[in-house]
N, C-alpha and C positions, 0 to 999 in steps of 0.2 A: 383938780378933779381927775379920777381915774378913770379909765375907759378901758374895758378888754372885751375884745372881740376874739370869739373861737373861730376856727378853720378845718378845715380834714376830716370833716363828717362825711357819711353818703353811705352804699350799701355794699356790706362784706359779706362776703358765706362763708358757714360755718365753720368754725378753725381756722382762718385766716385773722391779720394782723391790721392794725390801723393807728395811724399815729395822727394825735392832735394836738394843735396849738392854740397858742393863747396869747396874742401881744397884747403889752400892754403899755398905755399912752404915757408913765410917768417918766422923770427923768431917770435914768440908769441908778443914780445914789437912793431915788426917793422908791423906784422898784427894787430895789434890794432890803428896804427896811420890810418888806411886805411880805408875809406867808403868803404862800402861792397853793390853793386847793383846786380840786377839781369837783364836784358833784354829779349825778344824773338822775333824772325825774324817767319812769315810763310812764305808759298811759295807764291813768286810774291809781296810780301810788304816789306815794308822796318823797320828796327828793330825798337821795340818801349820799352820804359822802362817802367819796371814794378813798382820798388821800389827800397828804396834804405836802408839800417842803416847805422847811422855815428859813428864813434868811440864815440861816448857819447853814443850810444843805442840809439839814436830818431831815427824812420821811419816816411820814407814820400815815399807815392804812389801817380801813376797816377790814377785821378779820375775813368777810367774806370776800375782799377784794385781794390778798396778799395771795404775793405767786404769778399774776396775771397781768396786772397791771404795775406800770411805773411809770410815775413823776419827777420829771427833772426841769433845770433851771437855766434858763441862759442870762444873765442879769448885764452882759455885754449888748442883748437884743432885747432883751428888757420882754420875752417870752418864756412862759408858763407849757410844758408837751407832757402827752400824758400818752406813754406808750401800751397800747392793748393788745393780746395775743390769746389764739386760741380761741378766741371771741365763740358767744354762744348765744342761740336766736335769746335769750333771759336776757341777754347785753344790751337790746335792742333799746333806747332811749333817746329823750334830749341828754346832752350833757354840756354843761357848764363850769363855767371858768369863775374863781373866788379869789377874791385878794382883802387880805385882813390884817391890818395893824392895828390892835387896841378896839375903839366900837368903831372905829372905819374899816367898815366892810364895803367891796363892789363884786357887783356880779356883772357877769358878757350875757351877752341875748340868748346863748345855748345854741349848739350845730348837733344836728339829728346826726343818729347811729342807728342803721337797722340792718341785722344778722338777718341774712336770709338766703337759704339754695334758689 
């Protein structure tokens, strides 16, 4: 069973940076077979994906997210980080952690992000 729990939420102002993680419970060989994505839900909208790395290391983003945001891999720590900059109060979300091999998908419980002066 996979388990990922996110980390490093809490509240930025505007144009500031924040970086988050994502461990995750499998063994190092079995997290590495696994695309590693990130997501975020705000309030009243429906979750949207940010990006994703696949166990080769390619990332791929949604267009609105590219530039800003970046996902990277430690498959040594068996964590998922999702670096954000420039961050803008629109940033403001749950965001959650995804991990998918084939229809095995897991999500983490989601750690708040709120852009705010």
């Amino acid at each position: 069973q996979v388990q990922l729990v996110e980390s490093g939420g809490g509240l930025v102002q505007p144009g500031g940076s924040l970086r988050l993680s994502c461990a995750a419970s499998p063994s190092q060989r079995l997290f590495s077979l696994f695309a590693m994505g990130w997501y975020r839900q705000a309030p009243g909208k429906q979750r949207e994906w940010i990006g994703h790395i696949r166990p080769s290391g390619h990332t791929e983003y949604a267009d609105s997210m590219k530039g800003r945001f970046t996902v990277s891999r430690d498959n040594a720590k068996t964590t998922v980080y999702l670096q954000m900059n420039s961050l803008k109060s629109e940033d403001t979300a749950v965001y959650y952690c995804n991990a998918q091999r084939g229809d095995d998908n897991h999500w983490g419980q989601g750690t708040q992000v709120t852009v705010s002066s």
